[in-house]
N, C-alpha and C positions, 0 to 999 in steps of 0.2 A: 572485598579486599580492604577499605577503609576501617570498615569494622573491626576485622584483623589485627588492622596497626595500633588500634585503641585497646583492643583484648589481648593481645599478646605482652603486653610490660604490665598489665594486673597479674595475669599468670604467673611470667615469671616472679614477679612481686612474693604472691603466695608461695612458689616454691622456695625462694629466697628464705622462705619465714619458716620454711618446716625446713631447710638445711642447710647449715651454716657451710659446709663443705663444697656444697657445689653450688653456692650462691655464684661464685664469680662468674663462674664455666658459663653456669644456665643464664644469668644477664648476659652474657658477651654473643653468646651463639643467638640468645633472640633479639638482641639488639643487630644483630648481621640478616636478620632474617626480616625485622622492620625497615632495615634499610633494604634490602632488594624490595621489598613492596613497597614500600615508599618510591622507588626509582622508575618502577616497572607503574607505576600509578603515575606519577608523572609524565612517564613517555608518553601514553595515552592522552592525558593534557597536554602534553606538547603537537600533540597531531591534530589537536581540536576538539576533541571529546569531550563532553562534561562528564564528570563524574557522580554518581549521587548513591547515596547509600542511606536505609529505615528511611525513605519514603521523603527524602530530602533533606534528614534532620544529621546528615552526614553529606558536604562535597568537597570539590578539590576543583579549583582552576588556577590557572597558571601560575599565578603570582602567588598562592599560599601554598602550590605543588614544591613550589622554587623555596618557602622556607619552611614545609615537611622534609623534604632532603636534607634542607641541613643542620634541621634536630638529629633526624635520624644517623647522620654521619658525624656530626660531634658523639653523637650519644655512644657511636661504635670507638670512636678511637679515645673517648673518658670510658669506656668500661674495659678496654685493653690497659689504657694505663693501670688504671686503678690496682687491677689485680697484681702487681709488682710493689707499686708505688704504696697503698696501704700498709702493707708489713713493712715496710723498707722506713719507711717517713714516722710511721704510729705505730712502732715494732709492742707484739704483742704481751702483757704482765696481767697482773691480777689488777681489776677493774676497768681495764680499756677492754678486753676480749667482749663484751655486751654491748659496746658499743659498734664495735667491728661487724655486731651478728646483726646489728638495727641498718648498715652500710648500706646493704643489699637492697631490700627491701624500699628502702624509701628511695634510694637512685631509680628503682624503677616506677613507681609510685613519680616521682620529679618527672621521670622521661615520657608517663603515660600524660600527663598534666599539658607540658608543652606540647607532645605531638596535636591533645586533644585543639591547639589554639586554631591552627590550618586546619582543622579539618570537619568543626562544626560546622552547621550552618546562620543558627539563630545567634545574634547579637550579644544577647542578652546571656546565655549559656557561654558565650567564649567567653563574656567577664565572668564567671565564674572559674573556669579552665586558668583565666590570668592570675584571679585570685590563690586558687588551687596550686601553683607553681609557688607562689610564696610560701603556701602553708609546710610543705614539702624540702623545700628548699632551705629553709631556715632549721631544719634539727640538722643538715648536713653542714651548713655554715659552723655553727656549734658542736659539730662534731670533737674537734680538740677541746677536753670540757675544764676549759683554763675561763680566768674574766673578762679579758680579753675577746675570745671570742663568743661568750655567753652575750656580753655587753654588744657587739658587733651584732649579732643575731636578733636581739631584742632591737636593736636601732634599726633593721632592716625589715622587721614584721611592722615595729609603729610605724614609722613612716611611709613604707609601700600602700598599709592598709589605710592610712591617711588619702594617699592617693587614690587609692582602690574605691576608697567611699565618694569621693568627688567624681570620680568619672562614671562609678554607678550611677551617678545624680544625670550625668550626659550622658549615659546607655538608655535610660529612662524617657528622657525627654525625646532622644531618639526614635527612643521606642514608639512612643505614639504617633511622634509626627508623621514617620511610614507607615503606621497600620491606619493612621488618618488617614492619608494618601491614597490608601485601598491598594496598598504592596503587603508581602509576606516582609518579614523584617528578617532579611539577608542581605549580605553585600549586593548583587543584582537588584535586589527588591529594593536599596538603599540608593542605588544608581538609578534606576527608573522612578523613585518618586521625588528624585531630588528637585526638578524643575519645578513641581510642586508645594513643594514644603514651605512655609512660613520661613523667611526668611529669619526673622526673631528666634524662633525655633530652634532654626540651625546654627547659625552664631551661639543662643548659650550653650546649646550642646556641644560645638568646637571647643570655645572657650574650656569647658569642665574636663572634654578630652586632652586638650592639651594640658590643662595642670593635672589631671590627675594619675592620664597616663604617662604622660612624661618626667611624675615624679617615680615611678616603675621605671620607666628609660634611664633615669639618672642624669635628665637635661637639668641643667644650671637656673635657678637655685636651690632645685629640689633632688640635689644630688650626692649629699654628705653621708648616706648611708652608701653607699655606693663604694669608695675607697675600703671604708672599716670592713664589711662583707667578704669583701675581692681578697684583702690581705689575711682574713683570718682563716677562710675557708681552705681543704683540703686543694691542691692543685688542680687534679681534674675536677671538683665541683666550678672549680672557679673559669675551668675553659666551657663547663656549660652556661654556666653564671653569664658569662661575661661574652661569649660568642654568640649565644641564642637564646639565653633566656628573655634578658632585656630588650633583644629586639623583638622579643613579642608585643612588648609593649609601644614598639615604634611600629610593629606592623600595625596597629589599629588604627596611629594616627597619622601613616601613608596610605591605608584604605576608605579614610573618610576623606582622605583630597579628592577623588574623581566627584562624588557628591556636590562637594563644595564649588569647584567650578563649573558644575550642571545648572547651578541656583542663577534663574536671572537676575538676582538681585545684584548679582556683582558683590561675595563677604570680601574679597583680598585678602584669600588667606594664604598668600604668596610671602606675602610682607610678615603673617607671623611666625609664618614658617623660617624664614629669613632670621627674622629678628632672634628665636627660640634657638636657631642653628647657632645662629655668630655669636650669639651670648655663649653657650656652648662650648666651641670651638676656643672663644679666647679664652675662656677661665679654664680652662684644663690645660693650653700651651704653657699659659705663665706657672701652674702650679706644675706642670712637666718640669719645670727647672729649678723648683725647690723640695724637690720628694727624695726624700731619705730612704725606701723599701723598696726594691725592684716591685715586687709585686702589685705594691702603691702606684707602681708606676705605667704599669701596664692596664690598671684600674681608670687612671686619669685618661690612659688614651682610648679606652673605650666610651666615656663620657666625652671626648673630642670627636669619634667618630659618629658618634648618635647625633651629635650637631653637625657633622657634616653632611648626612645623608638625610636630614630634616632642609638645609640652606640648598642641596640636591633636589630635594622635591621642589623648594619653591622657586628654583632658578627656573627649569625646564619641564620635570611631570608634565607640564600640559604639552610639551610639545615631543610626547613620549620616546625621550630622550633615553641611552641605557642606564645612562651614570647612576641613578638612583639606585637602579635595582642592583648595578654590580657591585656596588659598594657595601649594600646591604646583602650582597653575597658571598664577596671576599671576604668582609671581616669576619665571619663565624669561623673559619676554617685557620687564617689567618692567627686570628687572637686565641683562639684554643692550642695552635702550637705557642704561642708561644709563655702562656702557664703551666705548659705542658712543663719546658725548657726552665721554667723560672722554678717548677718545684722540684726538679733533681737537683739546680743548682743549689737547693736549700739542704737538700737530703747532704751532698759533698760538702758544702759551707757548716753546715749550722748553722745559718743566719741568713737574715734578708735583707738586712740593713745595707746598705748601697757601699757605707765608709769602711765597713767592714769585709770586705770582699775584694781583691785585689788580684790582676792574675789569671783569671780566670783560664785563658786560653794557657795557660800554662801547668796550673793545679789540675785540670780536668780538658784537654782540647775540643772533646766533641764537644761537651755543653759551651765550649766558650765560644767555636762557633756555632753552635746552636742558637746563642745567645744575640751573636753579633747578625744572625742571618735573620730570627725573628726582631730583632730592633730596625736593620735596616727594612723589609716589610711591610711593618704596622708602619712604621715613619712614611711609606709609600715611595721608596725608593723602587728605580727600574732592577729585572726585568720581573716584579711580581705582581699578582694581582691586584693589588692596591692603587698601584701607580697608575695602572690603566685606566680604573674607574673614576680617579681622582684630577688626572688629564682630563679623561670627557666630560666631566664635572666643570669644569674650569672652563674648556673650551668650548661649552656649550653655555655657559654664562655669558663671557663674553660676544658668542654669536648674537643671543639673546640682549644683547645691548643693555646688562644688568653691570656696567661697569665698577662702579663703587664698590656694591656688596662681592663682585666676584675678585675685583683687587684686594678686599678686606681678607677674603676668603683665604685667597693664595699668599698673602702677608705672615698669615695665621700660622699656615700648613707650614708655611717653610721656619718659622717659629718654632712650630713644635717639632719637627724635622730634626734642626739644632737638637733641643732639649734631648729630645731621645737620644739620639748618638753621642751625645755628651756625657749622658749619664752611663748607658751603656757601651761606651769608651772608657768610664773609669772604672768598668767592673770587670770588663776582660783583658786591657791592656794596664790598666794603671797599677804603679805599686811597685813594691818588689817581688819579685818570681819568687815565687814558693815551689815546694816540691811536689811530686804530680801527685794526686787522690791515687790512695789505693783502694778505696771500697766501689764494691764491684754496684754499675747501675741497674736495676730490674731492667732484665730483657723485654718482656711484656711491654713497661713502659717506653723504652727506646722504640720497640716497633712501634707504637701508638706515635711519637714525634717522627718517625720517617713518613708513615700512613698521613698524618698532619701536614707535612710540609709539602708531599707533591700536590696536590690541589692550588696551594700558594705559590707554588713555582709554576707547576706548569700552565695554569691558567692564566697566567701573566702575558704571553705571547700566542696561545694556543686553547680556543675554546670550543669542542664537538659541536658540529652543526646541531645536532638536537637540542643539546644542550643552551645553543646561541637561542636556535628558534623559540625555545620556553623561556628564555630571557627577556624575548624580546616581546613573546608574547605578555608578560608579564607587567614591561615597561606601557605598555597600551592602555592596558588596564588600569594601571595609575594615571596615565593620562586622557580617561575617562573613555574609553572608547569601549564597543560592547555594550 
């Protein structure tokens, strides 16, 4: 079954490449078919089961079961949009139609990339897989082949792979110190030799993790490619972009916390976790309230979120708390509606620019609330998902007697709270009423933003036992248990 999930978006990939015509169909249908195996592989993880596939050099436990689902299900509702939203956005002439036919093929190529991150085993191979989403990832960011986004694309290959080489350097050092240890160099093999490890060891290999994966995450101040990418790329690249690609890169540096609190030497990497969050966290509120591009702005709050769910591990992870993982659960499904939302707004406007848009709920209703229902959301207003995980967040800080950082925390959040609503208060109320949009929005892509937003709503008050139990099984694991 693992195997599958890895071989199935090459396939399609190839078909993709010998036909332009049923490139959409053939991604969309085996993107529905990765996500039942990805669901149906999970549930088996949620019951207990390890998973292992080629003799262990393939598995799935909880916590990487929790983010193969939701590659998998971003992956389904950006290749629903897509198929509307491409003609509709980059209507087809002479010289775009070759780039339309390269669309296919590298989305799934992208999609095979990140599913690979959850589901390898060896360390060293998922930086490769991380790498690999960059390479992929950046002819789609370029995809509109203006300078603008060429320039975006080039700034998000140098600097990723800046990152990418430094954290190599701490895959590395990793590396040895668990196969010193006499562990296989897996997450499990990474947790059982941790008590062991050279303290020295483990520290520079954090340290390298955290700069160099977190310049992949788009943590503050290694996050300037980050905005340019988000705003240039096609909408749905951007809901994968920006919902689960990047937190592949925060998944490595939430699976190296249970480690680090194993080490008796006592690293406190609670504190850099902390420190890396709140940094985070404030530099993307204050620029939530000077950002001129919707898109821009829905870019900043994913960099707020990556520092939320980093200041989440280091409040509670050890006291395997849920807040971490939901958070890192909400926002993929969350933040993909709403680029969803933000690139029909573009298709109706012709434009992204904030000053320029006015009305919204009046030029177009649904997208304007569309617009208003993904700002309130991500802002982590009730009754959505966000809100909940962002509560428990909170109030597991303060249980945790972390009072400073968790008042910092919630100072922050209700900061950026403001900014969003302010901004997207003057995009769908502000102005003068204009007359309604008459061009008609892809069906295709509307269903993808209805398919987006029940997970964000509903999960807000209501979460499947199963579904809890592999949460929570999840939160465990981060906070070192097993």
């Amino acid at each position: 079954m693992l195997a599958w999930i890895l071989l199935i978006p090459v396939i399609a990939a190839l078909v993709a490449l010998a036909s332009q015509r049923a490139a959409p169909w053939i991604t969309l249908a085996t993107a529905i078919v990765v996500f039942a195996l990805s669901a149906a592989a999970a549930a088996q993880t949620g019951q207990g089961a390890a998973l292992q596939s080629f003799g262990g050099g393939l598995s799935l436990d909880a916590f990487s079961a929790v983010y193969l689902v939701l590659v998998a299900f971003v992956g389904v509702t950006a290749a629903l949009y897509s198929i509307g939203y491409l003609p509709a956005h980059y209507p087809e002439r002479e010289g775009v139609a070759p780039r339309y036919r390269a669309y296919w093929p590298l989305y799934n190529l992208f999609m095979a990339s990140m599913l690979a991150v959850p589901l390898i085993a060896n360390l060293a191979v998922v930086w490769i897989a991380i790498e690999l989403t960059t390479v992929f990832s950046a002819f789609l960011v370029a995809y509109e082949d203006r300078p603008t986004a060429l320039e975006a694309a080039w700034k998000y290959v140098a600097l990723t792979s800046m990152g990418a080489m430094i954290a190599l350097f701490g895959v590395l050092v990793l590396y040895y110190a668990v196969h010193d240890a006499g562990q296989p160099v897996t997450w499990p093999g990474l947790i059982a030799a941790a008590p062991r490890i050279k303290p020295a060891l483990l520290s520079v290999s954090f340290a390298l993790w955290l700069v160099g994966f977190g310049t992949k995450a788009g943590l503050v101040p290694m996050h300037t490619w980050l905005p340019d990418a988000h705003s240039q790329a096609p909408a749905s690249i951007c809901g994968l972009l920006s919902g689960v690609e990047v937190s592949g890169a925060l998944y490595m540096l939430l699976r190296i916390h249970p480690a680090l609190m194993r080490n008796p030497a006592g690293l406190h990497s609670q504190i850099w976790y902390l420190a890396a969050g709140l940094l985070s966290v404030a530099a993307a509120a204050f620029l939530l309230l000077q950002v001129h591009d919707f898109k821009r702005l829905f870019a900043y709050s994913t960099i707020e979120h990556m520092g939320v769910i980093l200041v989440a591990c280091g409040l509670g992870a050890n006291a395997q708390e849920l807040g971490t993982v939901y958070q890192f659960f909400a926002h993929a499904f969350t933040k993909s509606f709403c680029f969803y939302v933000a690139g029909l707004a573009t298709i109706v406007c012709g434009t992204q620019e904030i000053a320029a848009v006015r009305g919204l709920m009046h030029r177009a209703p649904l997208l304007g609330w569309g617009l208003l229902l993904g700002g309130l959301a991500i802002a982590g207003a009730p009754p959505f998902a966000l809100f909940v995980s962002e509560f428990q967040i909170i109030a597991t800080g303060f249980a945790a007697g972390e009072y400073a950082a968790t008042a910092l925390l919630t100072a922050l959040l209700v900061l950026a709270f403001v900014a969003i609503l302010y901004q997207i208060g003057r995009i769908v109320f502000g102005g003068s009423v204009a007359a309604k949009a008459h061009a008609a929005l892809p069906a295709t892509s509307l269903a993808a933003v209805v398919l987006a937003f029940v997970p964000m709503f509903i999960f807000g008050f209501y979460v499947p036992p199963p579904l809890l139990a592999l949460l929570r099984q999840a939160a465990a694991l981060l906070g070192g248990a097993g």
